[in-house]
C-alpha positions as CSV (number, residue, x, y, z in Angstrom):
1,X,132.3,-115.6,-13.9
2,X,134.3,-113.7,-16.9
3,X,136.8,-111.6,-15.7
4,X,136.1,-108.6,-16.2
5,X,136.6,-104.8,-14.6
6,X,133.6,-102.9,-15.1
7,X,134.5,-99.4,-16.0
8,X,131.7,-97.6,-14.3
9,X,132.0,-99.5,-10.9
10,X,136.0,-98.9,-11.5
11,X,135.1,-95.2,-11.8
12,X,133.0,-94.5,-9.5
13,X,135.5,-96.5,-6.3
14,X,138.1,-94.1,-7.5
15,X,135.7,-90.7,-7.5
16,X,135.1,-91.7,-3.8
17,X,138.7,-92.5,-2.9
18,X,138.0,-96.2,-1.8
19,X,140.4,-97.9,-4.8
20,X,144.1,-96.6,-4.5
21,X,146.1,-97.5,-7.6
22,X,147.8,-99.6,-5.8
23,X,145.3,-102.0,-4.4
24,X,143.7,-101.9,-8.7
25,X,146.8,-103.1,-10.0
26,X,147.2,-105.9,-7.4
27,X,143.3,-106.5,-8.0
28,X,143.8,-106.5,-11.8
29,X,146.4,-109.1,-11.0
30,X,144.7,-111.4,-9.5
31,X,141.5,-111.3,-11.5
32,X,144.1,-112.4,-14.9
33,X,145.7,-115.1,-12.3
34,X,142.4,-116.5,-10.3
35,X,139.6,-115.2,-12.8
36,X,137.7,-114.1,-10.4
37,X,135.3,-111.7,-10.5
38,X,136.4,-107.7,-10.2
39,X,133.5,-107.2,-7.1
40,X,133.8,-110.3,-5.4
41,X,137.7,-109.4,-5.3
42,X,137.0,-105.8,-3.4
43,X,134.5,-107.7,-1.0
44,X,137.4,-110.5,-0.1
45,X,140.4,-107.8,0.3
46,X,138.1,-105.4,2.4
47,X,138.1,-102.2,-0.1
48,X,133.8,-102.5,0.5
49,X,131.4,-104.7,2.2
50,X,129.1,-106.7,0.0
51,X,126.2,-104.4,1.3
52,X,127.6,-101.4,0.5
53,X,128.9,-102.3,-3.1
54,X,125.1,-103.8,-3.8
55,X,123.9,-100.2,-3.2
56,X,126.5,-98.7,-4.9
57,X,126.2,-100.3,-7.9
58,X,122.1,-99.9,-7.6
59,X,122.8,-96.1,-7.8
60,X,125.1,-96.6,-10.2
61,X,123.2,-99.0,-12.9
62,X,119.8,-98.1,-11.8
63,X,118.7,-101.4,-11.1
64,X,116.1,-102.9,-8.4
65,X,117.8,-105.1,-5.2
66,X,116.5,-108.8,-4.9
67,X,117.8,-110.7,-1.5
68,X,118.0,-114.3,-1.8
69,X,115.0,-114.4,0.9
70,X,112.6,-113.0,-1.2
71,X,113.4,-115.4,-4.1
72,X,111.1,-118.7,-4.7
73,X,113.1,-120.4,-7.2
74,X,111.2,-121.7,-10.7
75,X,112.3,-125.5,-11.0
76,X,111.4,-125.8,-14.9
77,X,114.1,-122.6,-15.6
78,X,116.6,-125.5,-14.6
79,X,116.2,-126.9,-17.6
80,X,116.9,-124.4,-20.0
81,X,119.6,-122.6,-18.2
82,X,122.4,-124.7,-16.8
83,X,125.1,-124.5,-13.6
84,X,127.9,-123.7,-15.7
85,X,126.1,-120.8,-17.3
86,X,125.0,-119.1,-14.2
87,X,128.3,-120.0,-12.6
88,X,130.6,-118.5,-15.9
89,X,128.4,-115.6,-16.6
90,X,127.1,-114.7,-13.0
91,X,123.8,-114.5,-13.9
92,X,120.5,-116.7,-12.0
93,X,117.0,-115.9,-14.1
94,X,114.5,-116.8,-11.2
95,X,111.2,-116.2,-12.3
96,X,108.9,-116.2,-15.4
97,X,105.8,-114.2,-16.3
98,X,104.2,-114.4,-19.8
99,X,105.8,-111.3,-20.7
100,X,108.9,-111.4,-18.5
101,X,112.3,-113.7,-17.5
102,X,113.9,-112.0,-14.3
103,X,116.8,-112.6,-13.6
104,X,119.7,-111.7,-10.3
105,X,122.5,-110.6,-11.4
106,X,126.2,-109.2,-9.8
107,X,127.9,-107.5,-12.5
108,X,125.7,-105.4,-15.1
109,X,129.1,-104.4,-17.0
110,X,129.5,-108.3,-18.0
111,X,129.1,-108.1,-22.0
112,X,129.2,-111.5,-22.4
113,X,126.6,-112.1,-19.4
114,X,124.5,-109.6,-21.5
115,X,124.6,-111.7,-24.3
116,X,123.8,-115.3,-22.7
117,X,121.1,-113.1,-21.6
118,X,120.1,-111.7,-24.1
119,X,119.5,-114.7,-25.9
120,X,117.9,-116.9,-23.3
121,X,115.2,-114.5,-23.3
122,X,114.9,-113.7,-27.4
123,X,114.9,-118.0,-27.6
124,X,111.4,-117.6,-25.1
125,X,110.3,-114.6,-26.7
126,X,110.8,-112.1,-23.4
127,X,111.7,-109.3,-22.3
128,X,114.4,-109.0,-19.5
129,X,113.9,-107.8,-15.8
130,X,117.4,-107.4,-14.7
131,X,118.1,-107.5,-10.5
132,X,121.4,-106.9,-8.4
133,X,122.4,-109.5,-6.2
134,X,125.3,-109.8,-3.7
135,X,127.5,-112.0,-3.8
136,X,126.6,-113.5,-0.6
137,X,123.0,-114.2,-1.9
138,X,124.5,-115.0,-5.1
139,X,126.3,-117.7,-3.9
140,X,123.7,-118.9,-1.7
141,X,121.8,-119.2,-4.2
142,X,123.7,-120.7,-6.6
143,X,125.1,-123.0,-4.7
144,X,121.7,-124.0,-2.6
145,X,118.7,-124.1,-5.4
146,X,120.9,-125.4,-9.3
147,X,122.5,-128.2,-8.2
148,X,119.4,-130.0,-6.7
149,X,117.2,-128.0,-9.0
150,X,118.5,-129.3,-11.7
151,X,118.6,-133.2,-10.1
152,X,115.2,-132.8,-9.4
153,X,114.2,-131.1,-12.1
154,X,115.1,-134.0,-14.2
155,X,113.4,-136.2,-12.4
156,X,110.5,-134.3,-12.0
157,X,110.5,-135.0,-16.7
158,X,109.9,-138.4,-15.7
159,X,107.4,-138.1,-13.0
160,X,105.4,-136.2,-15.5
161,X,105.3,-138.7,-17.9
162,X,104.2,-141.7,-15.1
163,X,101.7,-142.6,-13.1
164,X,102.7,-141.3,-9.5
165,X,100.2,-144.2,-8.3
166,X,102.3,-146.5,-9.9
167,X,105.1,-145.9,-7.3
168,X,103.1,-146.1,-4.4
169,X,103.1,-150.0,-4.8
170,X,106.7,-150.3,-3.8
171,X,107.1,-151.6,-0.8
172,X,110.6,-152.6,0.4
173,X,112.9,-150.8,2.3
174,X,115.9,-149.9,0.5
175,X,118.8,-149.0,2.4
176,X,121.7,-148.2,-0.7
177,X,121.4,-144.4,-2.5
178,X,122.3,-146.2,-5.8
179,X,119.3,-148.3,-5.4
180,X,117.1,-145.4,-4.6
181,X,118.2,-143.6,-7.4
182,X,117.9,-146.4,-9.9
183,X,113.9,-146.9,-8.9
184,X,111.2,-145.1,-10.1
185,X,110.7,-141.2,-10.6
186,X,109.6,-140.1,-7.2
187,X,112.4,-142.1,-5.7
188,X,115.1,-140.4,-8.0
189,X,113.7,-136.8,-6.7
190,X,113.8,-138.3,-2.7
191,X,117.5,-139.7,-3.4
192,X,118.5,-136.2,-5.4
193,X,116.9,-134.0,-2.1
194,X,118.7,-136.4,0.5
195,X,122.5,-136.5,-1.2
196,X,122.2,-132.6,-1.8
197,X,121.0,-132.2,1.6
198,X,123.9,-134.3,3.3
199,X,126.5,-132.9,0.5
200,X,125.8,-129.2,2.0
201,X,126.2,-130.4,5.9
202,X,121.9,-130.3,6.3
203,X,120.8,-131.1,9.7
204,X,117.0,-131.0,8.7
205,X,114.7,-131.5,5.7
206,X,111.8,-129.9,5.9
207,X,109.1,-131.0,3.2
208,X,105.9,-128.0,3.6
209,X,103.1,-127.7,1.2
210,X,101.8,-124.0,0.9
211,X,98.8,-123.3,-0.9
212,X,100.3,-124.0,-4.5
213,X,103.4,-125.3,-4.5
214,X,105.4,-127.3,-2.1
215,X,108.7,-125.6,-0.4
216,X,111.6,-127.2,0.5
217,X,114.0,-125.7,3.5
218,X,116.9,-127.0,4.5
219,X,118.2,-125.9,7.7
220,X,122.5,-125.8,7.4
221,X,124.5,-124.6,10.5
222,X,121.1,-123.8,12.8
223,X,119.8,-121.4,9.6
224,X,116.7,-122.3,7.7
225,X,116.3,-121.5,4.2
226,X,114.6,-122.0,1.1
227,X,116.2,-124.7,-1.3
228,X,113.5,-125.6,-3.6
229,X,109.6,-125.3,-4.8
230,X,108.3,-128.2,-6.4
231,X,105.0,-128.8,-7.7
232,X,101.9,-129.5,-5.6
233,X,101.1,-132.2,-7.2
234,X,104.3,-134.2,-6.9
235,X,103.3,-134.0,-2.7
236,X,101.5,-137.1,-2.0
237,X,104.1,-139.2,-4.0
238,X,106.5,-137.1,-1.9
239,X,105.3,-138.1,1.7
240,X,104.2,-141.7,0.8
241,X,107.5,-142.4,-0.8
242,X,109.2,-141.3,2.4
243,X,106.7,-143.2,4.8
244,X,107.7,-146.3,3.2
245,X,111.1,-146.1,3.7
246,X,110.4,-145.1,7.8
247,X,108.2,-147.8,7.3
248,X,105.1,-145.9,8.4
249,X,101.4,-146.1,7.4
250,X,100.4,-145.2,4.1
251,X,96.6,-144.3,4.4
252,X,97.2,-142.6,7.9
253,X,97.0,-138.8,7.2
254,X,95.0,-137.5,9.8
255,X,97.9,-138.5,12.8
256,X,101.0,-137.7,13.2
257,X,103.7,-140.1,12.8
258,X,107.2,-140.4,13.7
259,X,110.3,-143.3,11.9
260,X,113.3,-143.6,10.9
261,X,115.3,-145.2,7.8
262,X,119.1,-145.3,6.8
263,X,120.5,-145.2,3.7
264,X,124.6,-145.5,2.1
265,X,126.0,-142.3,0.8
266,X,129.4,-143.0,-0.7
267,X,131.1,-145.7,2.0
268,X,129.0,-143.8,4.9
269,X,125.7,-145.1,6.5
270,X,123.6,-141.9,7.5
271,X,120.3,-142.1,9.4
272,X,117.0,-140.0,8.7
273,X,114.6,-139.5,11.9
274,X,111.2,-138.9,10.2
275,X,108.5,-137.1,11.1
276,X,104.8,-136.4,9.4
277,X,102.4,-133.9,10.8
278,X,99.2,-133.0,9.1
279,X,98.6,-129.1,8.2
280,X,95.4,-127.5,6.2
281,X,97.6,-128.2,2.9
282,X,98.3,-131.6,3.4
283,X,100.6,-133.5,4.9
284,X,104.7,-132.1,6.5
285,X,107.5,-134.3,6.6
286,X,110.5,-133.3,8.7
287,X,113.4,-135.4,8.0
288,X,116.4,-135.0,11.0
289,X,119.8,-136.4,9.7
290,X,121.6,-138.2,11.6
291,X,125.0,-138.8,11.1
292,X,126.8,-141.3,13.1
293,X,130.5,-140.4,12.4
294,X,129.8,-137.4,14.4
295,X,129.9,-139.7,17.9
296,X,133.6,-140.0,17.5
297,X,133.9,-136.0,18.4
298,X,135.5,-135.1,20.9
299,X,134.3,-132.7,24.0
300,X,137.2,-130.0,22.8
301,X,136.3,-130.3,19.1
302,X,133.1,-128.9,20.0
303,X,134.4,-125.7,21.9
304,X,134.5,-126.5,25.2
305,X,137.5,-125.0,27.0
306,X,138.7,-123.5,30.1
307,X,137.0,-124.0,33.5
308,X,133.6,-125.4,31.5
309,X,135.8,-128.3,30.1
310,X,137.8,-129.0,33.4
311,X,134.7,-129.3,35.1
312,X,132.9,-131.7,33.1
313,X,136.3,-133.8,32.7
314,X,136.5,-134.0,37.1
315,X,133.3,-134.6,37.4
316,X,132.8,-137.5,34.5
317,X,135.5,-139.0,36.9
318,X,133.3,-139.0,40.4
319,X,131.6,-142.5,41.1
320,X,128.3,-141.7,41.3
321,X,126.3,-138.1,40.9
322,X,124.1,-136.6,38.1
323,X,125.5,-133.7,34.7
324,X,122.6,-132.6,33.8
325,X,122.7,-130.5,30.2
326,X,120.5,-127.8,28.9
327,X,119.6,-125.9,26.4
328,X,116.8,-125.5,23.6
329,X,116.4,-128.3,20.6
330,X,119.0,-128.3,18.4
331,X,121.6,-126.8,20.7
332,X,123.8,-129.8,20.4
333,X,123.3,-131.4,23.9
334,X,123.2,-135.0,22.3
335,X,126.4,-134.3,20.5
336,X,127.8,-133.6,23.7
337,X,126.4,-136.4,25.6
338,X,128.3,-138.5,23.1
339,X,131.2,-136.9,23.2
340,X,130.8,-137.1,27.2
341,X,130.4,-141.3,26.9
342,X,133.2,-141.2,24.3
343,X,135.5,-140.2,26.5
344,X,134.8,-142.4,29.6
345,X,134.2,-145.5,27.2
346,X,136.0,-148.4,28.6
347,X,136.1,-152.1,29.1
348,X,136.6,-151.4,33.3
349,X,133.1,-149.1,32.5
350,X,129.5,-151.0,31.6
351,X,127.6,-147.5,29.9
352,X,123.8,-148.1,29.0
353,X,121.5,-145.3,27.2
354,X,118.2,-144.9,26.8
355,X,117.5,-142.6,24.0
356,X,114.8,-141.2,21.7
357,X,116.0,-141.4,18.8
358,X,119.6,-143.4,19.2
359,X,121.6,-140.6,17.4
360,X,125.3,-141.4,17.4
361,X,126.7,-144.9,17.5
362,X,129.0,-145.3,19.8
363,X,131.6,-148.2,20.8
364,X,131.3,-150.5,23.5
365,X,128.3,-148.6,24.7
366,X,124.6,-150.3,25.3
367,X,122.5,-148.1,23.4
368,X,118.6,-148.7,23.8
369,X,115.5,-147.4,22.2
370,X,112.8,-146.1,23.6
371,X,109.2,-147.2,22.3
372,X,106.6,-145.1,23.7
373,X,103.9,-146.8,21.6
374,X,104.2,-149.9,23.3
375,X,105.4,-148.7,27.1
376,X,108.6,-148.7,26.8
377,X,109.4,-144.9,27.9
378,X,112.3,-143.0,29.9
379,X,110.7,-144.3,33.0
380,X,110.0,-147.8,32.4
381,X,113.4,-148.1,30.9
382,X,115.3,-146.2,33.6
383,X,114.1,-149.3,35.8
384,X,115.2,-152.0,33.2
385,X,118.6,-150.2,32.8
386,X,118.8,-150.9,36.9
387,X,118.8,-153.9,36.5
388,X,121.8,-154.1,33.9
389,X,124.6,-153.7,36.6
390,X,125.1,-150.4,35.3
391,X,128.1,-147.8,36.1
392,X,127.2,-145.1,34.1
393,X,123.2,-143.9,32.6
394,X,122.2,-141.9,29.9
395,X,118.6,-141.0,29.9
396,X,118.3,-138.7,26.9
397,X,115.9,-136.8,28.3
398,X,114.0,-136.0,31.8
399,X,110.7,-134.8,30.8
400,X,108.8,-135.6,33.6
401,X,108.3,-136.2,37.6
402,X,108.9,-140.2,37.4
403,X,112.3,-139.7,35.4
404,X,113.5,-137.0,37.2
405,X,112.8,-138.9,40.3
406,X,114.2,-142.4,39.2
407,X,117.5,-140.6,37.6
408,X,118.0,-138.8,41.0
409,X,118.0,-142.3,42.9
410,X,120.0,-143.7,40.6
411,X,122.3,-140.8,40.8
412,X,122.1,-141.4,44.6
413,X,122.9,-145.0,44.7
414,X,126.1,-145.3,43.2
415,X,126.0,-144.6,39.3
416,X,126.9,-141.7,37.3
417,X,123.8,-140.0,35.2
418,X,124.1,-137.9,32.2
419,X,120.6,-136.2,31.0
420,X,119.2,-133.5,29.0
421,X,116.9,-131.1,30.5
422,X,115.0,-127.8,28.9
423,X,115.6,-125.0,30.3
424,X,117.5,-121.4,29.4
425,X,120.8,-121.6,31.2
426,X,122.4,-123.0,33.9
427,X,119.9,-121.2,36.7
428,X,117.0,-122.6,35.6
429,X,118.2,-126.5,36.4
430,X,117.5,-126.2,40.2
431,X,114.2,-124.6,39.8
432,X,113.2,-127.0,36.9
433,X,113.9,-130.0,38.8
434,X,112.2,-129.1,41.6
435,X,109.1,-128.4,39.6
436,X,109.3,-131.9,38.6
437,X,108.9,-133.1,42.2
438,X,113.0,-133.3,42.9
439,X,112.7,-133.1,46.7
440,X,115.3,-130.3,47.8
441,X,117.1,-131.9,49.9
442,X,118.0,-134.9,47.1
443,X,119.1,-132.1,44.8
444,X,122.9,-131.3,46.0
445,X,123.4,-135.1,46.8
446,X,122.5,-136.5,43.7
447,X,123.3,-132.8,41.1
448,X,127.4,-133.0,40.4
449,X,127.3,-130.0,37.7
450,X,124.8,-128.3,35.3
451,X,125.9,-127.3,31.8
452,X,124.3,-124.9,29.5
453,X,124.9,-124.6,26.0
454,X,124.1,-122.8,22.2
455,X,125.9,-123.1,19.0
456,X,127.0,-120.3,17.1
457,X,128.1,-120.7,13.2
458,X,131.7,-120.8,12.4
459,X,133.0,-117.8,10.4
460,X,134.7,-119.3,7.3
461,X,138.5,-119.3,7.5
462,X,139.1,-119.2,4.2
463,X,136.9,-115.5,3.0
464,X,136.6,-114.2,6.4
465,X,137.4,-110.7,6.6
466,X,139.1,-108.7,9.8
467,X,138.0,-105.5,10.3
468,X,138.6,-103.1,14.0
469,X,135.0,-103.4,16.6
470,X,133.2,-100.3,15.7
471,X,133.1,-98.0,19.6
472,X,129.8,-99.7,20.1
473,X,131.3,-103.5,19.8
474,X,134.2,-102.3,21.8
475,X,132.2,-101.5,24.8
476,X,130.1,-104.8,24.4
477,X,133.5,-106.7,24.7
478,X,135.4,-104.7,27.7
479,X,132.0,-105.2,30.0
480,X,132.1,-108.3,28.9
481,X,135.6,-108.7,30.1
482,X,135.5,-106.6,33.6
483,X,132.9,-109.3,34.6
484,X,135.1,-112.1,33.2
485,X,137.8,-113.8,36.1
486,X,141.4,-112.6,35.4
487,X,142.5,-116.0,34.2
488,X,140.2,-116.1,31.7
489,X,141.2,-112.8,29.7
490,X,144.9,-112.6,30.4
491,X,145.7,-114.9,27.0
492,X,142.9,-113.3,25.1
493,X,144.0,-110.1,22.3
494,X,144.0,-106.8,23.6
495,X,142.7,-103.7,22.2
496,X,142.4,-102.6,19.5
497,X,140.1,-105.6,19.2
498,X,140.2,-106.8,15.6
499,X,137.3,-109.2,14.7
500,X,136.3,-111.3,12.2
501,X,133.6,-110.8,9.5
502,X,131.3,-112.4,7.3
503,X,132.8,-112.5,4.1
504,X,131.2,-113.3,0.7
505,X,131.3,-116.7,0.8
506,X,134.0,-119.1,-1.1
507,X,133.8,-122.3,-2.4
508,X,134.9,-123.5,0.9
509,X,131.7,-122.8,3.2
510,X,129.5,-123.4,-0.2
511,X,129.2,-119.6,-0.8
512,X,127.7,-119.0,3.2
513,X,130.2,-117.4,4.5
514,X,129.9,-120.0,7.4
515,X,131.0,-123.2,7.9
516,X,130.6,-125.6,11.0
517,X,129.3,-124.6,14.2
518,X,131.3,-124.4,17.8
519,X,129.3,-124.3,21.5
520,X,129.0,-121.8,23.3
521,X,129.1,-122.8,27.5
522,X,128.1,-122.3,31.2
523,X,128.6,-124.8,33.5
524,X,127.7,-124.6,37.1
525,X,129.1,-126.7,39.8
526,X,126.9,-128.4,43.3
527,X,129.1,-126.2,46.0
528,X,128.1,-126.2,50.0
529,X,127.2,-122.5,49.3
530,X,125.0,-123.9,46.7
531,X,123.4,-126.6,48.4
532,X,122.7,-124.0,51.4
533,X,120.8,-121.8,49.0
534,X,119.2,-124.8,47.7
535,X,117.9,-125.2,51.5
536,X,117.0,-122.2,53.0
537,X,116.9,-119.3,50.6
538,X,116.5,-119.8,46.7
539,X,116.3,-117.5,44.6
540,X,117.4,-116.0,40.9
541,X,119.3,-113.5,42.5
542,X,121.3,-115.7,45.1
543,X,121.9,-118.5,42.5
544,X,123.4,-116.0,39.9
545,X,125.5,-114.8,42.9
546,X,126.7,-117.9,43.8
547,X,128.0,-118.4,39.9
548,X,130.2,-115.3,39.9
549,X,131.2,-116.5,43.1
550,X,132.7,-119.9,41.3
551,X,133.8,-117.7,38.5
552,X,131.4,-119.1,36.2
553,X,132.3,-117.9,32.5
554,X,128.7,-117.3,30.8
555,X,127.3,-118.8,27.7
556,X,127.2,-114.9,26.0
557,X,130.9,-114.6,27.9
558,X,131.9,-117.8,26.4
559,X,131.0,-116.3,23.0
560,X,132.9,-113.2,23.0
561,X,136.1,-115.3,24.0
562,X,135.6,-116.8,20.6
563,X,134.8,-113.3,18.9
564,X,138.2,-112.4,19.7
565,X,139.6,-115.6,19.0
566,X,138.1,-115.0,15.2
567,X,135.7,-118.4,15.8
568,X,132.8,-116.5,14.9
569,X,131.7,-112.5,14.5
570,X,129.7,-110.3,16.7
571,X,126.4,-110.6,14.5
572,X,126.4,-114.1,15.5
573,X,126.8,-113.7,18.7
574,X,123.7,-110.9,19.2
575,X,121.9,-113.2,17.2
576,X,122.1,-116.8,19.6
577,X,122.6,-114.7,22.8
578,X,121.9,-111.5,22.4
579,X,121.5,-110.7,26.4
């Protein structure tokens, strides 16, 4: 983006007293020394939120808002506008009617944005629909839909110019990205969606034809959004090319189907869990990534602190016993688990799994898949792993009565078992287990400690902003904290509480203002008073008792330690646990 101070925007901050002369010089400054953009400097050093200088300037240049949600992205514009020019100029044309170019926008005032502009749309013969943008979005956008648009879009030249039943014939299984990329057109717009989607930290792909077009999401840090609408046509290329690389069947439309594949990305091997499931439009693909450098985390990387950590750490250590873990999909319970075998990984230690998929590779562990097409399920391979002279089980998941009752006997008989279970927080372990058929006096024998978890996004370090908690936020923190044990809030900041913010994104966090994500925790240890509650009286009420009684820190607790902290913001936290 030119830098450039737009006069009337400049104006109108100094009519309302929000720009000293001070703070425009040192702003001034540092647009000739950065070149960066007059706005996006006033959003960074806190003169205005994004949202309020969007409005502003709406009121100022009489021009419509767009959000970033409410934009489907037109591939072909790729090719006739490029990354550098919406990146110099700060300008992102959208959509195209016969008459029309729109196009978002963050600084009207930018002559020589006008003029790129200006002629983009003469060179088409259209008139312009200008929008405001903030920055946020802009960058969002920017960053999430050119880069692969434009990868994709020049593939998509070729595909139009082939036969896409021509590259339905190819039938190995390539597992390098430079050989994917070097095959035929379909596979060049696979290879460009899977590099952009591990480039910008993607957990999932998710392919989903609408009625005339296909969409594209990619969900980065737990949040889905829209990266990129392709043709309709290009779909059954799309999924067939993908089936053959998970090695599923072609002609099979009308099931569901689930694979996997790997390929290289630069000198790292990353895995892709596939999954196809037939809608009125044609056929989904979901595409998991799976990358295996995350099994060397460890369990404080992740969050975990305090008495939640200490817990886990003593009770990893007993001979024998069940942790159980819970929490919804795509809470990071695997990535715990891994972190869990990590860090009791030895020679002295014989570790087998049983997982669906395998996620993380992890040394000097037995890692085994299950198959449930051919019999080989959690249950059938609980009793297999028995067999294996095992000191420590991971079942990756007890889904039903015969796991739940084969990992309590194992539990029981001398071998540590780590599991997954659904369920919303710690309290709902006990009861969930004994709807399985757990009998209840097996429970506090065989349950050492059950641990509950979310993930909340990261707040970029490097455009964060600080800002004091509004009297609303500073309630929601000091009744957090009278409920809290004293240990636990005696190192924490005091008031005035000072939290973090959302800023407008850097090149850091790709323009999301996030970046990473950190867990959120409750754990909940077997006690006698437990086990007696367990026997004679259970209920909601007498189990949440019992937690405050061991001082249990709770997962929305946990998350307004790391508010204050400056992990995360408030927003985030209302938003993954709002209680």
């Amino acid at each position: 983006m030119a830098a450039q101070v737009p006069q009337l925007l400049f104006n109108e901050l100094e009519r309302t007293s929000l720009l000293t002369p001070e703070v425009a010089a040192d702003l001034a400054n540092q647009m000739q020394t950065d070149e960066k953009d007059f706005g996006a400097l006033l959003v960074e050093h806190g003169v205005i939120s994004d949202d309020d200088l969007l409005k502003m300037k709406a009121a100022i240049y009489q021009l419509p808002i767009v959000k970033a949600e409410d934009i489907d992205m037109d591939p072909e514009l790729s090719k006739e506008v490029s990354d550098s020019t919406v990146q110099l100029y700060g300008i992102l044309p959208f959509s195209r009617t016969s008459e029309a170019l729109k196009v978002a926008m963050v600084n009207p005032e930018n002559i020589d944005a006008l003029q790129a502009l200006k002629f983009i749309a003469s060179d088409q013969n259209l008139a312009l629909e200008k929008y405001l943008v903030s920055y946020k979005d802009f960058g969002a956008l920017s960053r999430n839909f050119l880069s692969l648009t434009s990868e994709v879009g020049k593939a998509l030249e070729s595909v139009e110019s082939e036969n896409p039943k021509e590259e339905l014939r190819i039938s190995e299984k390539e597992t390098d990205l430079n050989s994917l990329t070097a095959e035929a057109p379909v596979s060049k717009v696979v290879a460009a969606i899977i590099k952009h989607a591990v480039d910008t930290r993607t957990s999932d792909i998710h392919i989903e034809p609408l009625e005339n077009a296909i969409r594209l999401r990619f969900r980065i840090d737990g949040a889905l959004q829209t990266a990129l609408t392709l043709p309709l046509s290009l779909l059954s290329a799309l999924v067939t090319r993908i089936k053959i690389l998970a090695e599923l069947k072609i002609d099979e439309m009308r099931l569901a189907q689930d694979g996997r594949f790997s390929t290289k990305i630069a000198d790292k091997t990353v895995d892709f869990r596939v999954s196809t499931l037939p809608t009125r439009n044609g056929e989904k693909v979901e595409l998991r990534i799976l990358d295996p450098s995350i099994g060397n985390i460890e369990l404080s990387d992740l969050g975990l602190e305090g008495r939640s950590l200490q817990l886990i750490v003593e009770n990893l250590a007993k001979p024998f016993g069940s942790i159980l873990i819970t929490g919804p999909t795509g809470s990071g319970k695997s990535t715990t688990l891994a972190a869990c075998l990590r860090k009791i990984s030895t020679e002295e230690v014989n570790i087998v799994t049983l997982e669906d998929p395998i996620e993380y590779y992890i040394p000097g562990v037995n890692q085994s898949q299950i198959h449930e097409e051919i019999g080989y399920t959690f249950a059938s391979g609980l009793r297999h792993i028995l067999r294996q002279d095992p000191d420590v089980i991971m079942v990756g998941e007890i889904r039903d009565h015969e796991t739940a009752g084969l990992a309590t006997q194992a539990a029981l008989t001398g071998h540590v078992v780590l599991s997954t279970i659904h369920t919303n927080d710690t309290i709902g372990v006990i009861p969930r287990l004994l709807d399985m058929g757990v009998e209840k006096y097996l429970i506090a024998p065989s349950l050492n400690l059950a641990v509950a978890q979310r993930l909340l996004r990261r707040v970029c370090a490097d455009c964060r902003q600080v800002s004091p908690a509004t009297p609303s936020e500073e309630k929601m923190i000091t009744d957090a904290l009278a409920k809290m044990p004293k240990s636990s809030v005696e190192s924490l900041p005091q008031r005035p509480y000072q939290l973090a913010r959302a800023g407008a994104g850097c090149k850091s966090c790709g323009n999301k203002a996030y970046t990473g994500r950190v867990a959120i925790v409750e754990a909940l240890a077997m006690t006698d008073e437990l086990e007696r509650i367990i026997l004679t009286d259970l209920s909601e009420e007498k189990l949440r008792a019992e937690s405050r009684r061991q001082e249990m820190i709770t997962m929305y607790e946990d998350g307004i330690i790391k508010v204050l902290r400056g992990m995360t913001t408030i927003e985030e936290l209302m938003r993954v646990a709002n209680v």
